[in-house]
KEVOVO-409288 format. One record per residue: residue in one letter; x, y, z of N, C-alpha, C, CB in turn. Coordinates in steps of 0.02 Angstrom, whole numbers, padded with zeros to 5 digits, always signed. Glycine has a CB too. Layout:
N
AXYZXYZXYZXYZ ...
***
This chain:
323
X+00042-00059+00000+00000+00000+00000+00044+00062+00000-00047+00000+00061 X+00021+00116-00038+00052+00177-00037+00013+00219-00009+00072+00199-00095 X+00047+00289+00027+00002+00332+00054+00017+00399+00025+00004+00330+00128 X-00006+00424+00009-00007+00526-00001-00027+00563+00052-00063+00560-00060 X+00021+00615+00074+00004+00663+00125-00020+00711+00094+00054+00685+00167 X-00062+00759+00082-00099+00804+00057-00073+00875+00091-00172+00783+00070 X-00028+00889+00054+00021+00953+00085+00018+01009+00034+00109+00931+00096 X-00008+01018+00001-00005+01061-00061-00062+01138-00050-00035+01002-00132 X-00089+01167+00032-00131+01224+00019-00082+01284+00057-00216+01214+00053 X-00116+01338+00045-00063+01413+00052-00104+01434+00109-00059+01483-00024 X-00153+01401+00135-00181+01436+00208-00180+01520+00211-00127+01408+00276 X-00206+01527+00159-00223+01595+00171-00245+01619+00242-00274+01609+00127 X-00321+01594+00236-00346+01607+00305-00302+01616+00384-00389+01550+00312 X-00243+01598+00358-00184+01593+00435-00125+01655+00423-00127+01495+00440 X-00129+01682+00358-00067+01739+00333-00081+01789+00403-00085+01792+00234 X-00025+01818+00423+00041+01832+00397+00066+01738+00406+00092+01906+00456 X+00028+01704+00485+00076+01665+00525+00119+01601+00464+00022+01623+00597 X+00046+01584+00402+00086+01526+00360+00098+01573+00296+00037+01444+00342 X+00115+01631+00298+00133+01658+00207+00203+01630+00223+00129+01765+00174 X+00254+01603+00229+00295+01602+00227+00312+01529+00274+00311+01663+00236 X+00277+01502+00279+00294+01425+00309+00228+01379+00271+00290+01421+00415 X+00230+01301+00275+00172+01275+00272+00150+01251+00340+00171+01227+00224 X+00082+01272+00325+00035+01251+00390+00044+01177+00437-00042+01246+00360 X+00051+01145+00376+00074+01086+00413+00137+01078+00450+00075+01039+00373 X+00172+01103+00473+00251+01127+00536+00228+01162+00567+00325+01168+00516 X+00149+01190+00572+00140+01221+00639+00151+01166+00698+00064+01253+00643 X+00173+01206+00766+00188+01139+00801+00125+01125+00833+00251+01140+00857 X+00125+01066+00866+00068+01034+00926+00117+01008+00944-00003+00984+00915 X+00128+01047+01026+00176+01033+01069+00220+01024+01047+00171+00995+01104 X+00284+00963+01067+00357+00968+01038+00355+00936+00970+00414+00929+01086 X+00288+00918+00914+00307+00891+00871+00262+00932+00820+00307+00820+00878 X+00257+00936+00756+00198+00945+00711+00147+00941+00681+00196+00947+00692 X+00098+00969+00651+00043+00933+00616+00070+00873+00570+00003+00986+00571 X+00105+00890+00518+00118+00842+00507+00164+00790+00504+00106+00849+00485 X+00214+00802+00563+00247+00732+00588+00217+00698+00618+00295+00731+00624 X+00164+00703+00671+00128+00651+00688+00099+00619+00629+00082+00670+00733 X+00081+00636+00593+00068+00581+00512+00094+00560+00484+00048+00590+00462 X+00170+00584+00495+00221+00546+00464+00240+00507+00518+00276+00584+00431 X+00238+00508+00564+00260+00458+00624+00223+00406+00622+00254+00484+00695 X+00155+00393+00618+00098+00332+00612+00110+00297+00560+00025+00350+00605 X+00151+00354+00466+00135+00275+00425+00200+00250+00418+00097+00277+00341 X+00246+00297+00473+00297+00248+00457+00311+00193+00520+00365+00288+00437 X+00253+00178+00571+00268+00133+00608+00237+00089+00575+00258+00138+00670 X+00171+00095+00522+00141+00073+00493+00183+00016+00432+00107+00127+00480 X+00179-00048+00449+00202-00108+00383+00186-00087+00326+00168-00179+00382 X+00121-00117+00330+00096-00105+00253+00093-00057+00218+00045-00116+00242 X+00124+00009+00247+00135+00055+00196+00220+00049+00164+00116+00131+00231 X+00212+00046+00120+00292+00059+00096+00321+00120+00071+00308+00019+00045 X+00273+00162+00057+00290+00212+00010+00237+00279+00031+00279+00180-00072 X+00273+00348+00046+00228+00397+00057+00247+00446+00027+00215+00412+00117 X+00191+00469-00016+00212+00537-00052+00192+00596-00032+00194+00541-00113 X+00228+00628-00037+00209+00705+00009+00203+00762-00070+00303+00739+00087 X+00111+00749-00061+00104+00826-00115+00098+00876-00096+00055+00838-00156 X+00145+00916-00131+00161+00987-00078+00158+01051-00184+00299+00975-00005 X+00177+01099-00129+00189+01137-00193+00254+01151-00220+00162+01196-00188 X+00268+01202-00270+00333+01217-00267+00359+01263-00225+00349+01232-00318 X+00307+01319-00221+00314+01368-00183+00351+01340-00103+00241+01401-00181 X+00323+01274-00079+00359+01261-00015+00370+01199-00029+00323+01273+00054 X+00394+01180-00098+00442+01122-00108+00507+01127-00051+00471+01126-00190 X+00536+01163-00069+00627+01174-00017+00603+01163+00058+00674+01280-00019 X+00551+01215+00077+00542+01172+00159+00522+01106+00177+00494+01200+00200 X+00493+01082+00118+00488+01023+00140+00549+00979+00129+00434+00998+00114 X+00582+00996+00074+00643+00950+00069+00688+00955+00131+00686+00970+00005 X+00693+01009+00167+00734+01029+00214+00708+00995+00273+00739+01101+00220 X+00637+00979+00270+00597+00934+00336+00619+00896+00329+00530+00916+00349 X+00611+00860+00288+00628+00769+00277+00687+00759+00289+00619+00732+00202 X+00721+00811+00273+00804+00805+00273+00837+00775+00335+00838+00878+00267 X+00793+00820+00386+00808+00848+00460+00781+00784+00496+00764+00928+00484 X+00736+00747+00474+00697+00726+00494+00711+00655+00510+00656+00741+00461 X+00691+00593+00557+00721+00542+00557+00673+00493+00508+00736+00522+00629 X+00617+00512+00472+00567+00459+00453+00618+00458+00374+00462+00487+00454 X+00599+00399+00374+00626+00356+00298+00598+00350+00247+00636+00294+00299 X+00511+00357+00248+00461+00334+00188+00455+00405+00150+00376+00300+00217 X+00434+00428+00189+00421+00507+00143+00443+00537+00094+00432+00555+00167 X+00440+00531+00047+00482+00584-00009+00427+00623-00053+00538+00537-00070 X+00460+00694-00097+00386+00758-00111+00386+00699-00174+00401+00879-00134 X+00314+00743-00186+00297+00733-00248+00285+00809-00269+00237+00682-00256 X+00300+00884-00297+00278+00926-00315+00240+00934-00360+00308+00949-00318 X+00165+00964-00352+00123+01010-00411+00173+01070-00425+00039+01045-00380 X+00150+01073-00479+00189+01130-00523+00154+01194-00513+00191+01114-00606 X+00132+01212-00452+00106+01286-00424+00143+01323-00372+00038+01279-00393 X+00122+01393-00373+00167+01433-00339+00111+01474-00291+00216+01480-00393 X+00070+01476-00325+00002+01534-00299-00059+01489-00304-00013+01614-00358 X-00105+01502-00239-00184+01483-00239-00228+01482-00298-00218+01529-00199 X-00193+01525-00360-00257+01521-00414-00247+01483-00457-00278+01577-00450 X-00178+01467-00444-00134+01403-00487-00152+01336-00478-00060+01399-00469 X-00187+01335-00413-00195+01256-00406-00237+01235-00433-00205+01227-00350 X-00226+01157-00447-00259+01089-00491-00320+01089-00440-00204+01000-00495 X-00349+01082-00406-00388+01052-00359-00361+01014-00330-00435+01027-00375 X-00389+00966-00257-00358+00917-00212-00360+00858-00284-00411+00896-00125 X-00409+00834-00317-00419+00770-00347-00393+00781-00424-00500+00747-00340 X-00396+00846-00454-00315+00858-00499-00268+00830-00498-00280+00904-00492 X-00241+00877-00423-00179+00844-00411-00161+00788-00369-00145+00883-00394 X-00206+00759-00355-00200+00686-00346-00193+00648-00383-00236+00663-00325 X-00218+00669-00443-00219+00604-00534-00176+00616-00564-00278+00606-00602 X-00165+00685-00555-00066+00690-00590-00034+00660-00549-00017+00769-00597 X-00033+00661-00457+00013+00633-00442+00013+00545-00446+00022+00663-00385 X-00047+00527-00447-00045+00447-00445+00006+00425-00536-00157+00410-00441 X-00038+00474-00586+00003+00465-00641+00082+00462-00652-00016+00508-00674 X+00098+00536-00622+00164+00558-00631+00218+00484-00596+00173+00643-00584 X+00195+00469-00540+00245+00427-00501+00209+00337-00507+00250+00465-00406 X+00166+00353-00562+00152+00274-00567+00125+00213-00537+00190+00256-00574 X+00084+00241-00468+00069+00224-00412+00007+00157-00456+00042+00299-00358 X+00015+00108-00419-00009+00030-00445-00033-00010-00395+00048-00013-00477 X-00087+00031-00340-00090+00007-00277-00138+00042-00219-00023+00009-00258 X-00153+00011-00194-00202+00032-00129-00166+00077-00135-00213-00006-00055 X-00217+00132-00109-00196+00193-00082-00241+00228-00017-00197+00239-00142 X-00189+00262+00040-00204+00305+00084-00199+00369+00089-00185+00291+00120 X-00254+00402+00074-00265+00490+00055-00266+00526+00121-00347+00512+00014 X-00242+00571+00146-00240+00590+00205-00191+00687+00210-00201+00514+00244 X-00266+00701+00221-00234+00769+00239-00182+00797+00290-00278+00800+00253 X-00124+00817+00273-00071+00842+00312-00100+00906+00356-00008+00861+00262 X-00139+00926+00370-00180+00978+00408-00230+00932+00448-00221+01037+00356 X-00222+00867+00464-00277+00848+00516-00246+00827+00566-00327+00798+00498 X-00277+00848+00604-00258+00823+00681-00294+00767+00709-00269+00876+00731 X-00293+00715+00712-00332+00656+00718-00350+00619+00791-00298+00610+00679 X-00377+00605+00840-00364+00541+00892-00367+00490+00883-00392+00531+00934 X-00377+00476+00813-00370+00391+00793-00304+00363+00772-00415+00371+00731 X-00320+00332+00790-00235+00275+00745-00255+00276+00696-00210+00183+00758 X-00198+00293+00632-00222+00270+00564-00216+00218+00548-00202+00295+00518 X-00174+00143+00584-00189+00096+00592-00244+00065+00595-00169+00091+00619 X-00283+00078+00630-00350+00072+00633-00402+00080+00593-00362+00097+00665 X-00388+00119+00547-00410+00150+00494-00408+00104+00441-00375+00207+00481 X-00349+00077+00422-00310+00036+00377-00336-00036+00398-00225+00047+00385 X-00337-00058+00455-00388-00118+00487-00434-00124+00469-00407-00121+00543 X-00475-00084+00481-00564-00068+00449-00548-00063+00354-00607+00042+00490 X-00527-00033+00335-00514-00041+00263-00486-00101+00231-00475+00006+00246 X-00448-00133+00251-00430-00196+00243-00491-00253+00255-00372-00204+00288 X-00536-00237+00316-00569-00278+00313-00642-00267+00260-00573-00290+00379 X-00659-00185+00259-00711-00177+00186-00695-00219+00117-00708-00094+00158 X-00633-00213+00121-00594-00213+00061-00649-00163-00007-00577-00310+00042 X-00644-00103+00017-00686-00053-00031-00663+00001-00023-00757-00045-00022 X-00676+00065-00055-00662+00124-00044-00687+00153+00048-00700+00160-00110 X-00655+00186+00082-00670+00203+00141-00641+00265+00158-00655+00156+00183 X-00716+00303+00194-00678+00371+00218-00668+00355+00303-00733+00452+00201 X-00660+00421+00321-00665+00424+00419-00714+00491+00415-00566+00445+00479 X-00767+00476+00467-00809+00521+00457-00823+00527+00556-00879+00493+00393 X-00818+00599+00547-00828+00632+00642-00900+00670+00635-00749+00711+00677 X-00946+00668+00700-00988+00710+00711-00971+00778+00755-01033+00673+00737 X-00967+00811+00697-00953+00872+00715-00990+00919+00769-00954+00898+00663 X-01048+00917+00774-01107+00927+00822-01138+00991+00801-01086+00930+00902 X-01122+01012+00747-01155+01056+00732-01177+01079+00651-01124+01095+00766 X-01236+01067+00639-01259+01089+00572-01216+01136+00541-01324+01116+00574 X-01227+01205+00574-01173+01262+00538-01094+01244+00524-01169+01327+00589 X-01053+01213+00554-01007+01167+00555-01012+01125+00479-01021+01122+00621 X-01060+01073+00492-01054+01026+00441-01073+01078+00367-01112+00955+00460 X-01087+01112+00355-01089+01164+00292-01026+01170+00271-01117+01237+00307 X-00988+01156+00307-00915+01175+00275-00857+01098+00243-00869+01223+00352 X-00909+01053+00250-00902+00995+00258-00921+00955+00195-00933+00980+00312 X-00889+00890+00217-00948+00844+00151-00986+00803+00212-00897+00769+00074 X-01045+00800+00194-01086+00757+00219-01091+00699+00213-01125+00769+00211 X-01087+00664+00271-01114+00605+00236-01181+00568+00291-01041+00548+00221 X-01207+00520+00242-01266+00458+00265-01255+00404+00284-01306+00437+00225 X-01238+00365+00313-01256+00305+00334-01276+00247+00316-01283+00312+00358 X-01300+00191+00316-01326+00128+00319-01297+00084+00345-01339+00108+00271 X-01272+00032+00409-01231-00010+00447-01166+00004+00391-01263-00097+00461 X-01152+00068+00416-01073+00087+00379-01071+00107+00321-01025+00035+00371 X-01110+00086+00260-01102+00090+00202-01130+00192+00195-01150+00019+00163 X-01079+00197+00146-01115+00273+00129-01161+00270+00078-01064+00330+00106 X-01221+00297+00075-01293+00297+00043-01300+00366+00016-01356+00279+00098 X-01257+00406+00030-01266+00474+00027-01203+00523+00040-01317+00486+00072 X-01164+00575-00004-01137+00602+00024-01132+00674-00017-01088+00563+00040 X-01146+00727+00022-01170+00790-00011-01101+00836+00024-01262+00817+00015 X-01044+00886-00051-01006+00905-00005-01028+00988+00003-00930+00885-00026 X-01016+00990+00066-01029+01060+00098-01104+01076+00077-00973+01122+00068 X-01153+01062+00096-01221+01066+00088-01254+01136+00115-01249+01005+00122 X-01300+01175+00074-01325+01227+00106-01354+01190+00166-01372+01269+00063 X-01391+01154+00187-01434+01134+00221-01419+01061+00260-01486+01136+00180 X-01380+01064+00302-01354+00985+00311-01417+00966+00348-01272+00969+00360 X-01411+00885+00351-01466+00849+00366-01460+00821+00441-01474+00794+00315 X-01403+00813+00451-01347+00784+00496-01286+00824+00532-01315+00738+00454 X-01236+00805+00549-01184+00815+00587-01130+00793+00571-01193+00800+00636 X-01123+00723+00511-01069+00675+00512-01049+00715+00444-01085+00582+00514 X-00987+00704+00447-00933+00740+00411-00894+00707+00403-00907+00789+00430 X-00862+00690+00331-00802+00652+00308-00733+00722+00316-00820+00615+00212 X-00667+00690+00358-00632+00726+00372-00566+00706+00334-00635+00730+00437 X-00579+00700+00266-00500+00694+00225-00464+00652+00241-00453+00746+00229 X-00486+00597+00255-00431+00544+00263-00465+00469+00223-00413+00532+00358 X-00447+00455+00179-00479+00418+00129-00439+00349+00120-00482+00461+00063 X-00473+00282+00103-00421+00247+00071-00453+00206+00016-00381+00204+00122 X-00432+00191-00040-00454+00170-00092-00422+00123-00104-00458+00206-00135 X-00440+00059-00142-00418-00006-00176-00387+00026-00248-00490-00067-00188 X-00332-00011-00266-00303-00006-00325-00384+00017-00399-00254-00095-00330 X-00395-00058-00391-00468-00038-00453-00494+00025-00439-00543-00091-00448 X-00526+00039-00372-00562+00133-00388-00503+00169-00395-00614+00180-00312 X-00454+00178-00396-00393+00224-00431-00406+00236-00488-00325+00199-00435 X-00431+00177-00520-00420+00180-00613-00499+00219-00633-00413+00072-00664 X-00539+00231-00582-00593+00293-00602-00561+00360-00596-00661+00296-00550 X-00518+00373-00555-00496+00450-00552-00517+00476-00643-00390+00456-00528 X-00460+00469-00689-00460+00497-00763-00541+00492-00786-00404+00446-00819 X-00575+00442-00760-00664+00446-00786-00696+00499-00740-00716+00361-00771 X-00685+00487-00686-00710+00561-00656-00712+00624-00692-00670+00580-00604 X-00644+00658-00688-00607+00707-00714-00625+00731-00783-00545+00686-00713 X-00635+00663-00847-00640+00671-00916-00737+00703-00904-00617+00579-00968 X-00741+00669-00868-00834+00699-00868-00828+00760-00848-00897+00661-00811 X-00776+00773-00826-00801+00870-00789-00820+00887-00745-00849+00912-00808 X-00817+00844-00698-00824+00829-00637-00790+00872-00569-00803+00769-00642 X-00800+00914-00542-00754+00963-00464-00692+00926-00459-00797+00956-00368 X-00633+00954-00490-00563+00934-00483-00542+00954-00421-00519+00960-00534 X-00579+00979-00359-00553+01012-00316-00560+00970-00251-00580+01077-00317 X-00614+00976-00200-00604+00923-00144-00630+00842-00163-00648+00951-00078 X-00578+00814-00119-00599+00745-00138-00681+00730-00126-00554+00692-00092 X-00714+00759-00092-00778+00728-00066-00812+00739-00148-00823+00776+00013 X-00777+00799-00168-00852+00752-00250-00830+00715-00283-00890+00796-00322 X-00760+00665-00282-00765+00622-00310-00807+00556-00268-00703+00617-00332 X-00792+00566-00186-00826+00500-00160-00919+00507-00175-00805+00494-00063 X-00924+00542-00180-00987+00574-00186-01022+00543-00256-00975+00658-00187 X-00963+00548-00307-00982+00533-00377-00970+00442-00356-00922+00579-00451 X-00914+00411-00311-00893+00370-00331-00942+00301-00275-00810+00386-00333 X-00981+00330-00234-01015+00304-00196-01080+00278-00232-01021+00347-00145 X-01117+00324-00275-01158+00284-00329-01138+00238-00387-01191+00326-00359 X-01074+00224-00359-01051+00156-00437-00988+00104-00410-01003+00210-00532 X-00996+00132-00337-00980+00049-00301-00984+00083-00235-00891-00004-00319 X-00997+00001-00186-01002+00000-00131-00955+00049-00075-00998-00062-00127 X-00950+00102-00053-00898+00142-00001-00940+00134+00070-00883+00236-00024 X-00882+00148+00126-00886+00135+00181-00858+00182+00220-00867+00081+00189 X-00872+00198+00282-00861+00242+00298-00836+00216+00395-00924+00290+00271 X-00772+00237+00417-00746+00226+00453-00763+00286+00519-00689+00215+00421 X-00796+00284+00569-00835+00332+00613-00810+00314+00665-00908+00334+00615 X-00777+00378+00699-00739+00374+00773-00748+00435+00819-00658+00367+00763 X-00755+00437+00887-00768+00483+00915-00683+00510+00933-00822+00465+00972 X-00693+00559+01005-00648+00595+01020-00620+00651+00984-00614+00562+01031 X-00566+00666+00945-00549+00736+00913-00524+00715+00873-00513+00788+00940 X-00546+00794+00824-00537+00815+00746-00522+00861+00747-00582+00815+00700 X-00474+00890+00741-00454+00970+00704-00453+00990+00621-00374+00984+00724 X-00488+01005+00590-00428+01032+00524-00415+01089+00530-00447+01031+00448 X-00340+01102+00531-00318+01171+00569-00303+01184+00494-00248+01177+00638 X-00363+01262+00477-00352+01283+00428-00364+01351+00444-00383+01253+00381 X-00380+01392+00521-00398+01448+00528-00371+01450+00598-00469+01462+00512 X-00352+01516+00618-00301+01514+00680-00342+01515+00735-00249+01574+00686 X-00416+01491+00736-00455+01455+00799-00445+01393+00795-00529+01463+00806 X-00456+01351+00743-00470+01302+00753-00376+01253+00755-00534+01290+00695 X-00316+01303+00729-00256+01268+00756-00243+01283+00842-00190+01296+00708 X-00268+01350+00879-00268+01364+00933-00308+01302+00967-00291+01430+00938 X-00373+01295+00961-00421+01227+00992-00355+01160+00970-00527+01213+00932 X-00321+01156+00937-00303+01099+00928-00233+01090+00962-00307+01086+00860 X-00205+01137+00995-00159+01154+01036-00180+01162+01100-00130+01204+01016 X-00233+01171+01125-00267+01173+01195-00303+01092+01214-00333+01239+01191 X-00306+01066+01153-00333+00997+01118-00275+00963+01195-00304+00977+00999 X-00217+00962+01136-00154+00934+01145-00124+00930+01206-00113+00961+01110 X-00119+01025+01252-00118+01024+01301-00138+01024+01356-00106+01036+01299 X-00194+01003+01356-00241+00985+01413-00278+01038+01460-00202+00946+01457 X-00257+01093+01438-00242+01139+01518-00193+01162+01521-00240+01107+01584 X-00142+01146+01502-00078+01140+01545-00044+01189+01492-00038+01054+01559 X+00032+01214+01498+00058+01253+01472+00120+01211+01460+00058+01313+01504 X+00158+01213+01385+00222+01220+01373+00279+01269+01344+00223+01183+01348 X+00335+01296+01421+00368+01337+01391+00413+01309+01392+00371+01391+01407 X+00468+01340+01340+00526+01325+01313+00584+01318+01397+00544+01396+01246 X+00641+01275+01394+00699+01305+01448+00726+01339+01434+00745+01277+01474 X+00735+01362+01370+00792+01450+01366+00744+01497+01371+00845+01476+01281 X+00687+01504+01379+00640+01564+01375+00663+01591+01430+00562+01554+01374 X+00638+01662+01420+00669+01705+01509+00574+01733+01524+00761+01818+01493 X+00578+01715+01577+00515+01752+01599+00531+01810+01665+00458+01689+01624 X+00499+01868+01656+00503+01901+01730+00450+01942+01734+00567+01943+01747 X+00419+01907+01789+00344+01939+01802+00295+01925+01756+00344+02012+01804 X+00304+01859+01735+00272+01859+01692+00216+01800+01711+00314+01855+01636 X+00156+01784+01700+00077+01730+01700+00094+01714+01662-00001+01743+01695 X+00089+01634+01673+00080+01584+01596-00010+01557+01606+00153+01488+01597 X-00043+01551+01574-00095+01537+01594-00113+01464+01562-00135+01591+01580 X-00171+01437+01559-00214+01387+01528-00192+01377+01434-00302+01417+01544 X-00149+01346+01408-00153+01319+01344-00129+01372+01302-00221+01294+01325 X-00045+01367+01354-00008+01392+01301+00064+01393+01304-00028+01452+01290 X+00098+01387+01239+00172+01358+01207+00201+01411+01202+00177+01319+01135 X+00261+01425+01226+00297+01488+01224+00369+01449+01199+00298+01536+01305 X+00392+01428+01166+00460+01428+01122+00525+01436+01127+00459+01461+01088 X+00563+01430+01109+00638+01446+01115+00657+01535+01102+00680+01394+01052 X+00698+01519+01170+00725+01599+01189+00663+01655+01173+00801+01623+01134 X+00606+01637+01198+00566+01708+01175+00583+01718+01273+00451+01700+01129 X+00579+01799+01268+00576+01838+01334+00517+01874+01350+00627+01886+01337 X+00469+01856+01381+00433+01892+01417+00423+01933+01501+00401+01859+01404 X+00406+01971+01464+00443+02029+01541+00340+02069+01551+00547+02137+01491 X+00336+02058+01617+00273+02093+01642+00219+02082+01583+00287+02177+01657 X+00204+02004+01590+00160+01979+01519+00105+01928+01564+00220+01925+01445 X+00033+01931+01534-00003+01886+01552-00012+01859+01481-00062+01908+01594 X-00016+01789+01500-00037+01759+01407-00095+01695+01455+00070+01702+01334 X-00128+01677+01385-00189+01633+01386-00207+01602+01310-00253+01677+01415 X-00197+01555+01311-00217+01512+01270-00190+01542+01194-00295+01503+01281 X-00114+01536+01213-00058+01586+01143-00018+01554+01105+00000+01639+01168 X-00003+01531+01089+00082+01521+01015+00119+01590+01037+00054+01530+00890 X+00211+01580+01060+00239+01600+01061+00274+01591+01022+00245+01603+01093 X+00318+01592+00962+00353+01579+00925+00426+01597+00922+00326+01592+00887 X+00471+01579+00931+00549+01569+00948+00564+01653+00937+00600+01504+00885 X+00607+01684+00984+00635+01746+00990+00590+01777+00999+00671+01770+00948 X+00533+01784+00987+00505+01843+01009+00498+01883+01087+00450+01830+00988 X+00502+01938+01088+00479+02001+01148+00432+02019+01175+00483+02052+01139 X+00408+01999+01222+00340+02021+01233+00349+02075+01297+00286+01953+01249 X+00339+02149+01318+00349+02179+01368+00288+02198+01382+00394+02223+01365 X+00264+02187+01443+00193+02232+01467+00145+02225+01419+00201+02315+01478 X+00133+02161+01394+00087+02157+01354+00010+02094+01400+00134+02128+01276 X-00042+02077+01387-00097+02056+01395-00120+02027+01327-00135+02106+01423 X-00089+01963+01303-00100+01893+01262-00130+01853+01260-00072+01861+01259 X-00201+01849+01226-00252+01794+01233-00286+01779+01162-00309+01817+01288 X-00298+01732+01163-00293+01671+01075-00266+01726+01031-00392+01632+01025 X-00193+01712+01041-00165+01736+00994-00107+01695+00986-00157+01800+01001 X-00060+01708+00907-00010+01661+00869+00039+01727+00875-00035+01624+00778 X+00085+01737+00904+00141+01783+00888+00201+01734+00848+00172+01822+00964 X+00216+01769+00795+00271+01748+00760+00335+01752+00778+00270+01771+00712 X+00383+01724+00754+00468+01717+00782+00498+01775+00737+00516+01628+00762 X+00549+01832+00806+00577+01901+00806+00513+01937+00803+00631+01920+00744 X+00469+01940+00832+00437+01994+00841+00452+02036+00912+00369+01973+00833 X+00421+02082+00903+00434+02130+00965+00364+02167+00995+00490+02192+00940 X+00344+02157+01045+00292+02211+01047+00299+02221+01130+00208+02187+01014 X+00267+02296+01124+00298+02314+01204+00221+02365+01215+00403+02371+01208 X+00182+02335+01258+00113+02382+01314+00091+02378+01258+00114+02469+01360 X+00037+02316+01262-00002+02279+01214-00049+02243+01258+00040+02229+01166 X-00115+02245+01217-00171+02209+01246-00192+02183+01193-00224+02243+01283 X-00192+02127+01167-00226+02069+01117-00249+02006+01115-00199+02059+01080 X-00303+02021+01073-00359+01964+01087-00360+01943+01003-00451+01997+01127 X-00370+01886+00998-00379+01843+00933-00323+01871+00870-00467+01853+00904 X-00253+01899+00894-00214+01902+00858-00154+01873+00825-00211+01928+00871 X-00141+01878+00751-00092+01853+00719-00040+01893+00693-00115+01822+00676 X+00008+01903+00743+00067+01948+00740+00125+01918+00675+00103+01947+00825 X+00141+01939+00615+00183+01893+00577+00246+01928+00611+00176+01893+00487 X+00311+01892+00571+00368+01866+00601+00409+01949+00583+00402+01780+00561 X+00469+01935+00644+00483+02010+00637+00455+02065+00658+00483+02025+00588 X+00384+02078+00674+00366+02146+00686+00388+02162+00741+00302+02161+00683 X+00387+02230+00751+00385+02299+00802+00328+02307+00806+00417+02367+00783 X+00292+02341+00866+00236+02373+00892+00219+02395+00960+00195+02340+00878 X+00246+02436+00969+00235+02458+01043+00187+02507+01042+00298+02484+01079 X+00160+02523+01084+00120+02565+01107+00107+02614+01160+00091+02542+01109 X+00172+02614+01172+00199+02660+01239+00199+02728+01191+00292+02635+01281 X+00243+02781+01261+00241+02853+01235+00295+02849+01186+00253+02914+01293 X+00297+02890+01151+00340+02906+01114+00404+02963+01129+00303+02919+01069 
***
């Protein structure tokens, strides 16, 4: 079996914090979004092979991850994009990439932006035993929620129904990008596509591909993140830390509150600072400031500051004292 990490979006919605990194190296605690996914398929046997679709634009960081990195399976596969208006769609560039690298085999689809509590083992268990196409689908608990979603229906597992991002959901259950397909439904991708079919999230192909064979759907409680907006990577860092706070040992603190669900980084200094539920990011300054759900970026500076739901990018100045 081969797997694809799905690394290829520009997270707008997160700029300044990802114009200049991919989302997936945001950390959760001492590791990343997506090393914990690379950590599972490579404890994982039956995978032999993982391709990481990324772009060009952050081709080099990723080469520089893997580099750094101790996992063995991973290597990129690059789309040939630089900018958001450039992209193929998710299921585009999934059929170039199954094409380009010749892939002849079960496959595991899996977004590098999810934060999961399941084993993907587990996942791969249940799919092995369908032996059919299979998603993982969470109840989100909320209608307005599932709008942003693909929907799906039911029947003792089987999907009967799956509508993506619905004005009007019916339900709660939501397929969360983590897919696995048998070699044979691979060879529909190019029939999809040639019909004209949404080259963009996978759910309209399961959607298309659920009325012309049997799919299944893999349903687990506990937590789901897709950290694609700087609430829902913050919830997935408060997820992680329980309560509890992780700061760096070179950080300098003086006079400073650490509060409830939050990571303060290497060598950042905070001096007469309350923070709550924050991302500190390496070097940064914080003086006499009041920090709550907020992402400060690495070398920033800000001095007699009060912020709430902010995304400070990397480098800035901002004080607010006298002049």
């Amino acid at each position: 079996m081969k797997a694809v990490v799905l690394a290829g979006g520009y997270a707008t919605r997160m700029w300044p914090i990802t114009k200049h990194r991919p989302k997936m190296f945001l950390p959760i605690g001492d590791s990343t979004v997506v090393d914990r996914i690379f950590a599972e398929l490579e404890a994982d046997d039956r995978i032999d092979g993982v391709y990481v679709s990324t772009n060009e634009r952050f081709a080099a960081d990723f080469e520089a991850h893997l580099a750094d990195s101790e996992f063995e399976k991973p290597r990129l596969s690059v789309e040939e994009t630089t900018e958001e208006d450039d992209k193929f769609g998710v299921v585009g560039a999934l059929a170039q990439l199954i094409d380009r690298e010749a892939i002849d085999d079960d496959l595991l689809v899996i977004a590098g932006d999810n934060l999961i509590s399941f084993a993907v083992s587990d996942f791969l268990d249940y799919f092995e035993r369908m032996d059919a196409p299979t998603l993982a689908a969470y109840d989100v608990g909320s209608r307005e929620k599932a709008k942003s979603y693909g929907l799906v229906e039911l029947e003792d597992d089987r999907v009967v129904d799956f509508q993506e991002k619905p004005d009007d959901p019916k339900s709660t259950l939501v397929s969360i990008a983590c897919y696995a397909f048998p070699r044979d439904a691979l060879s529909l991708l190019p029939t999809y596509l040639e019909e004209g079919n949404n080259p963009d999230e996978p759910g309209w192909f399961v959607q298309w591909l659920q009325n012309r064979e049997p799919t299944y759907a893999y349903t687990f409680e506990g937590a789901w993140f897709d950290i694609g907006t700087p609430e829902s990577y913050l919830d997935a860092v408060a997820w992680h830390l329980e309560g509890e706070s992780l700061v760096a040992a070179s950080a300098v603190l003086e006079n400073a509150t650490i509060g409830d669900n939050v990571h303060v980084m290497d060598d950042v200094t905070l001096e007469d600072t309350d923070l709550e539920h924050a991302v500190i990011f390496p070097d940064a300054t914080v003086q006499n400031g009041d920090i709550r759900r907020s992402i400060i970026d690495e070398g920033t500076r800000l001095e007699d500051l009060d912020l709430a739901g902010a995304l400070i990018g990397a480098h800035t100045t901002i004080t607010n004292g006298p002049s």
